[in-house]
N, C-alpha and C positions, 0 to 999 in steps of 0.2 A: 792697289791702284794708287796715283799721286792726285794726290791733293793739293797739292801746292807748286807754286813757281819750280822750276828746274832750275840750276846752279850751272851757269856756262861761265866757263872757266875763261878766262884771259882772250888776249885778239885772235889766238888763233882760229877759232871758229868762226869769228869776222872774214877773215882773211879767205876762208875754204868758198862762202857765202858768192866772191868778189871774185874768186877764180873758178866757178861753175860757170857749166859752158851757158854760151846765150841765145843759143838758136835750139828748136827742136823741145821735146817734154823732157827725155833725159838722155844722161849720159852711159848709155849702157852699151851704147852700138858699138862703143872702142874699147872696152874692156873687156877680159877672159871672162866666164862665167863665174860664179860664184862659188866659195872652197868654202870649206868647213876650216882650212887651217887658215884664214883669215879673221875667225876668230880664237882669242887664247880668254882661255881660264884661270882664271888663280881663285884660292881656295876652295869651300864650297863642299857639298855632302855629293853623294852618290844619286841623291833624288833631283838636288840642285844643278848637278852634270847633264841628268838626262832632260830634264826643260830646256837647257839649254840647246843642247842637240835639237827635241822638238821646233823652236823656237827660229835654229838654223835654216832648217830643214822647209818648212814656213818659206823662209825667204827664197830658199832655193825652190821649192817648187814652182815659187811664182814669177823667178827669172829675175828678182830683185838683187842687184848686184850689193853686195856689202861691202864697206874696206876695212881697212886692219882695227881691230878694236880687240882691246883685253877689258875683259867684264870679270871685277872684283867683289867676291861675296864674303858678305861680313856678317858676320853675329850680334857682333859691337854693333848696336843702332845711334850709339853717339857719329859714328862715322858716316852717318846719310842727315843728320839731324830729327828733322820731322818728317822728313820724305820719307819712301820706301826706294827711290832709287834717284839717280842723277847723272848726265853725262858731260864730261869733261875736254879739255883736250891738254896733253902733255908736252907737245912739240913735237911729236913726231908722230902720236896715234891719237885715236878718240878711245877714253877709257868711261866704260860706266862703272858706277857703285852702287850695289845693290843690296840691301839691307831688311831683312824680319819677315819680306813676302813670303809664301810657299803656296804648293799648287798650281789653284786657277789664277792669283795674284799673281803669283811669278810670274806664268807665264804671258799675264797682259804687261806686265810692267817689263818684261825682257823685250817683246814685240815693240813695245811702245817707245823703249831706252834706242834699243838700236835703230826703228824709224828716224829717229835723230840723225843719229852716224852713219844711216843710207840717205837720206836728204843732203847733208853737209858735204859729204864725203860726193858729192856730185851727179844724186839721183835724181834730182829734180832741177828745174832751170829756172830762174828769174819770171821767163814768160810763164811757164805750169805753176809758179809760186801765184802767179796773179791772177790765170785763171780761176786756181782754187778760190784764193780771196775772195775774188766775185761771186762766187758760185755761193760761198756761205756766207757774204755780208759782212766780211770782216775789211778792216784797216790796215792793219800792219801783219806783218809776216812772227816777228818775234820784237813786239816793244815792250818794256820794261814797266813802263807807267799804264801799259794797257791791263783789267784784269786777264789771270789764266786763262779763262774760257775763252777770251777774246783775242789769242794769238791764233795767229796763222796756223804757228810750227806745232803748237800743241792739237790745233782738233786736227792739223795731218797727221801726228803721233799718235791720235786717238783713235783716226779713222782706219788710218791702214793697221794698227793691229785690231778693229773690228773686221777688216775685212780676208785678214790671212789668217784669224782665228779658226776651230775645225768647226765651229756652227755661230750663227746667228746670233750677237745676245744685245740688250740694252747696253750702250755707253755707257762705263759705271764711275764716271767723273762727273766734275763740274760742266765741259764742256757739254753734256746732254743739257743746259741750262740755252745755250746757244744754239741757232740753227733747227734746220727741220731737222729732226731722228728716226724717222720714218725708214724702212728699208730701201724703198726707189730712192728718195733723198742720200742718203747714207755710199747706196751703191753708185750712185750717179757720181758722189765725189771719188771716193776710190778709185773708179775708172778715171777721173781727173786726173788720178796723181799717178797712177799705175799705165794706164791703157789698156787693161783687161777688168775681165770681171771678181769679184771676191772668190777666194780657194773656196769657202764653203756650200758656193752657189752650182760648184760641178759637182 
């Protein structure tokens, strides 16, 4: 799980933030459905492939469109620092790094990394950014001087991988520090951000 601030790399994810559309929850209604080759792998074990897969598959059940991201697994933990993962942008992709998770870690921290790179990447909109906000009490969507628990971007990271997870669990961040965690609570936001209900609730 992270514990700590994420590491966003340069304007370009400012930049994606400013060209999400403005009207409507998201942008899903004009793009193809979602591929498996829109995401690439590099390194990585055979156990770390297939979370990955699961992870995909997550999104795609839930009709969550993803864009191009190459998710890089490393063994070196000097390469994520004190985090377990982090996501980036390169100038042309959104890359996460991800580092020392395995398992059930993985796979909240993969759910959680790519929430990112489906928010930025043009799954949510200005207005469903502010919805959410309201709905949990927060200020800011992703400010710097705010604590972690207290951004926007993170308890949607948080939430939608609680709710495209395969069952029910405790938030296992800081962000369980904020907000009701309640399951009505919890669910009520993901539908905010999604428009349906949590995969684990069918």
């Amino acid at each position: 799980m992270n514990t700590a601030p994420h590491k966003y790399l340069g304007l370009g994810l400012l930049v994606l933030v400013t060209l999400a559309p403005s009207t409507g929850q998201s942008a899903q209604a004009d793009v193809p459905a979602p591929s498996p080759a829109a995401v690439v792998m590099r390194g990585g074990t055979p156990e770390e492939e297939e979370l990955l897969g699961w992870a995909i598959d997550r999104y795609e059940t839930a009709g969550l469109v993803l864009p191009p991201i190459v998710i890089r697994f490393h063994a070196d933990q000097t390469v994520c620092g004190d985090l377990e993962g982090f996501i980036g942008w390169d100038g042309e992709t959104f890359v996460i790094e991800t580092c020392r998770a395995a398992g059930r870690a993985l796979q909240h921290n993969l759910l959680h990394e790519m929430a990112h790179a489906w928010d930025l990447g043009g799954g949510l909109t200005d207005e469903a950014r502010g919805r959410f906000l309201g709905l949990r009490g927060l200020r800011a969507w992703h400010e710097l001087t705010d604590d972690w628990s207290r951004r926007g971007a993170e308890q949607m990271a948080e939430i939608l991988a609680w709710g495209l997870d395969a069952a029910p669990s405790r938030i296992p961040t800081r962000v369980a520090d904020v907000g009701p965690q309640d399951d009505a609570s919890l669910t009520t936001a993901f539908e905010t951000l999604t428009g349906r209900l949590p995969l684990w609730s069918a």
